[in-house]
N, C-alpha and C positions, 0 to 999 in steps of 0.2 A: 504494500500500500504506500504511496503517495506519499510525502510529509506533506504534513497539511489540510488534506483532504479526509472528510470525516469518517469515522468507522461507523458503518451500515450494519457492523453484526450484530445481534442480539446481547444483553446484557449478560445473559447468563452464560452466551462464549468467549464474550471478553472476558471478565472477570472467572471464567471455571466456576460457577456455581449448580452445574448440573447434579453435584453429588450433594449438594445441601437440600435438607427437606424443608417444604414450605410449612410454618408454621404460626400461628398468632402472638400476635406483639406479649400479649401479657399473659402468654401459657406459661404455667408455672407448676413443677414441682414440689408444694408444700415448701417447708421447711429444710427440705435437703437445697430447694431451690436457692434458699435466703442464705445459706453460708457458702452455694456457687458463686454469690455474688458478695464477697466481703469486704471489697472496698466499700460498696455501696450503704452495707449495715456497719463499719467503722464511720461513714459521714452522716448516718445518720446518729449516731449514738454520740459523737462527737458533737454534734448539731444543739441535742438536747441537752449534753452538760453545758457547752456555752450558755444555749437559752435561760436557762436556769440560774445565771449567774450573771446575766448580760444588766449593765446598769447599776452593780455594785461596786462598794468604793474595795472592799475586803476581796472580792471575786473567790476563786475556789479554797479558799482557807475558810469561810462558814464552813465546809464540809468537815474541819475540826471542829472549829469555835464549837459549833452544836453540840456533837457526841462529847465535849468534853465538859461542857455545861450541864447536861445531862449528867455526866456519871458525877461531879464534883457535889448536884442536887443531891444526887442518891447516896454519895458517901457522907456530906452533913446532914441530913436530914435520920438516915435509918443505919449510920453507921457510928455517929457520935451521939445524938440529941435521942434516939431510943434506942441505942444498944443494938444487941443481936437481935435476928430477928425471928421469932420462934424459937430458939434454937441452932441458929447457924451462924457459922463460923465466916467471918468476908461477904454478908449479906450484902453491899453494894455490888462487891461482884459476880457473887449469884444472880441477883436480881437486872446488872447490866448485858453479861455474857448474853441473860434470855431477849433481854431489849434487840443487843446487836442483828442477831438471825431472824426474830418475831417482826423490826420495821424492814427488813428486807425483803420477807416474804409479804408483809402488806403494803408496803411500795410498788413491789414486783406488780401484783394482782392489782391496785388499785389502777396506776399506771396502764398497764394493760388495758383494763378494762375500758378507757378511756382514749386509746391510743387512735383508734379508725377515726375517731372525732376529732379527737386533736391533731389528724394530719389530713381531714377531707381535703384543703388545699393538694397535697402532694399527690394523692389520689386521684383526684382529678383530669390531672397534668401529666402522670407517667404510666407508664405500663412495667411494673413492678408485682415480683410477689408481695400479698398484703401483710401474710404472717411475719412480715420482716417489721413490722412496727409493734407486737406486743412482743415478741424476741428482742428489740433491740431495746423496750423498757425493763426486760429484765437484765441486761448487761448494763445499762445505765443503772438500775438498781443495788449492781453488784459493785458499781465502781463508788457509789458512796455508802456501801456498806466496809469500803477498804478501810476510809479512816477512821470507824469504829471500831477496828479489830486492833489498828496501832493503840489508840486508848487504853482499849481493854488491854492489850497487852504491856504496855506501859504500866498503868494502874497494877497488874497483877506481879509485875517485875519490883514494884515501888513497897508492897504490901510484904514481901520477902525481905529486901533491904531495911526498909524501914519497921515494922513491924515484929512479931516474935514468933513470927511462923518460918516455915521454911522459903528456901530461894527457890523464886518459881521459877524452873525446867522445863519446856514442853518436851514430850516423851512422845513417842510413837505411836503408841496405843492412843492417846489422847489427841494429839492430832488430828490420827484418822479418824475418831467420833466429829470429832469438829470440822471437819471436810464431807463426811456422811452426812451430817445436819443441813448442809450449805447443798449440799449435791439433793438431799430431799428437797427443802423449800424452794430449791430453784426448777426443778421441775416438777413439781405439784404449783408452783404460782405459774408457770408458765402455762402448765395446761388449762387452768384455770384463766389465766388471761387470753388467751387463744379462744375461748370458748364465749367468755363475758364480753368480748371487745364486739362480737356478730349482734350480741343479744341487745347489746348497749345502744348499739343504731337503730334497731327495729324498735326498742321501748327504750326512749332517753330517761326513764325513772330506774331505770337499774340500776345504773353508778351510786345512788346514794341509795339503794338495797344495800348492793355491795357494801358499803361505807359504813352501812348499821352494823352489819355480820363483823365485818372486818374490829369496830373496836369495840368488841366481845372479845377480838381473841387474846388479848395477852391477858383474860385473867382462866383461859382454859389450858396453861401451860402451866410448869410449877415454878414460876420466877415468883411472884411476891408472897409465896407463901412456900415451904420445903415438901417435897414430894410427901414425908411421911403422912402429912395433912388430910392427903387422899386416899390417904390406904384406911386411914381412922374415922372419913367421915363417907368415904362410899365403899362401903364393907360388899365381897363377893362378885357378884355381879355389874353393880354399877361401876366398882372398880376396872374392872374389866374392858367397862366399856369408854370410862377415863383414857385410860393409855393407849386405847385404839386413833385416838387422835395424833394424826403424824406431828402437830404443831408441839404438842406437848412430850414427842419422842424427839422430834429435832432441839428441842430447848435441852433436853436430858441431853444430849451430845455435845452439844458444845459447852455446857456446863463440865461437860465430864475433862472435855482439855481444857478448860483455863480458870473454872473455880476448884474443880476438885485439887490439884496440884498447891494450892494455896494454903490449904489447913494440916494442922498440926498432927493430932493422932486421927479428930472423929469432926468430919465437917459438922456435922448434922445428932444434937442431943434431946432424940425424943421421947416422949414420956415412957418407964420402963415395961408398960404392957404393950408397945409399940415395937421400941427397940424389941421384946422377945421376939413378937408376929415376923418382922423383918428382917431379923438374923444379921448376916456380915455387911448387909449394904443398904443404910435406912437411906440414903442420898437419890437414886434411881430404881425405878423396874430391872429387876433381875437379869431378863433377858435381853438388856438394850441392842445388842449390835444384831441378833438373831430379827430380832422386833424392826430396828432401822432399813436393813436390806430387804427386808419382806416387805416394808412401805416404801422403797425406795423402786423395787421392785415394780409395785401398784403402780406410784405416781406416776412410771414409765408407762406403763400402760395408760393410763388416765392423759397421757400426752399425745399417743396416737387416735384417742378420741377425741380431744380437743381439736386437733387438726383436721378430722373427719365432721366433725359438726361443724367445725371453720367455715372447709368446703362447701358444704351444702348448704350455708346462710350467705357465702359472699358474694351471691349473684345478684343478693337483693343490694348490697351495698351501695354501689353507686347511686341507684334511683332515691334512695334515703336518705344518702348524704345531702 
């Protein structure tokens, strides 16, 4: 050919696209599709810490200021001004460590639940998987759950040095409860946001359904009160049905790496017909890590539900938004 003169061929000989299938702009793969595309959910996730922070003099250091206001609350308040609490030993950091995981998993889900709304603009305008906006508030959830855990970890470094307990060491066994914890709430809020974000647009009164449920939960965990609590006031079966609650299994794990490590001989001193009932460990359920993995387990499933209910409502999105 010519210089100059135009090519007549068809696009799909110039360029070789004969082996490519034709397919629609916003066909998508669920959620396998959302982490093909990761730069995409890194600017979005980036997008929302900015927002969040856009027009402050302090910018992403509130993400201490807070937690650290927070735990300094709970250590004058129920660690000086009333003592122990029940019976426990480092009651600010029992009752923090449950904070840290409990607002992550209700960020997570709130968040979510809210996400298709709060991004109709974006929706609108691109041909994108959707599931990429309540996923990408759960990684924005987990990024200011970071400086929660510096806190607590600090605080629990500080309670060793300063204090007449031991130097707290995280241990391996404890760790990985407290990554079990984080690995539950993060997909049980995810599947849960996944699922609330469809239902959220068809009926705009959800979110503050959600909202109601949501602060219920930190008093169904055993953060402001010690586990043996439950075993004394919901005898047998309602106990039972206590601990089937994953929020109240993830709170026991991460209690288990960064409050347990903290106390001297016996975190937790409960009345002596208790202590009998509960033998070598009044602080958690017996079988925490057996118990974690089988809800961890669930949640996983309860996520590829999520995404299938996803599916089947997000047709109606656009027309709603």
């Amino acid at each position: 050919m010519s210089q100059g003169s135009a090519d007549t061929r068809p696009v799909a000989v110039r360029h070789d696209l004969d082996h490519v299938p034709l397919a629609p702009p916003a066909r998508s793969y669920g959620m396998l599709e959302v982490f093909r595309r990761r730069y995409l959910l890194r600017l979005m996730v980036r997008r929302e810490i900015q927002a969040r922070y856009a027009g402050t003099g302090f910018g992403l250091a509130w993400s201490y200021i807070n937690p650290l206001t927070r735990f300094a609350t709970f250590y004058v308040i129920f660690g000086i001004l009333l003592g122990r609490g029940m019976g426990l030993e480092n009651f600010a950091i029992h009752l923090f460590a449950g904070m840290v995981l409990l607002n992550y998993f209700t960020e997570t889900v709130t968040a979510g639940t809210k996400s298709l709304l709060s991004n109709k603009g974006v929706i609108g305008k691109m041909a994108m998987p959707r599931e990429m906006f309540p996923i990408a508030s759960m990684l924005v959830s987990l990024w200011h759950a970071f400086p929660q855990l510096v806190i607590l970890t600090i605080a629990c470094v500080l309670t060793g040095v300063l204090g007449s307990g031991p130097l707290w060491v995280p241990d391996l066994v404890g760790m990985g409860a407290a990554l079990l914890g984080f690995a539950l709430m993060a997909s049980l809020g995810t599947a849960l946001g996944l699922m609330f974000s469809c239902i959220n647009v068809i009926f705009r009164d959800f979110q503050r359904i959600v909202q109601t449920f949501i602060s219920m939960a930190q008093f169904s965990a055993p953060m402001m009160y010690p586990y043996w609590v439950t075993y004394d006031r919901f005898p047998g079966v309602l106990h039972d049905i206590y601990v089937l609650n994953p929020i109240a299994e993830a709170v026991m794990l991460i209690q288990r790496g960064f409050w347990y490590p903290t106390c001297t001989t016996e975190c937790v001193t409960p009345p002596p017909r208790i202590a009998e009932m509960l033998g070598d460990n009044p602080t958690a359920v017996d079988d925490l890590f057996t118990r974690g993995f089988v809800m961890l387990g669930v949640s996983v499933v309860l996520l590829f539900v999520g995404q299938w209910v996803f599916k089947r409502l997000e047709k109606t999105v656009p027309e709603r938004l």
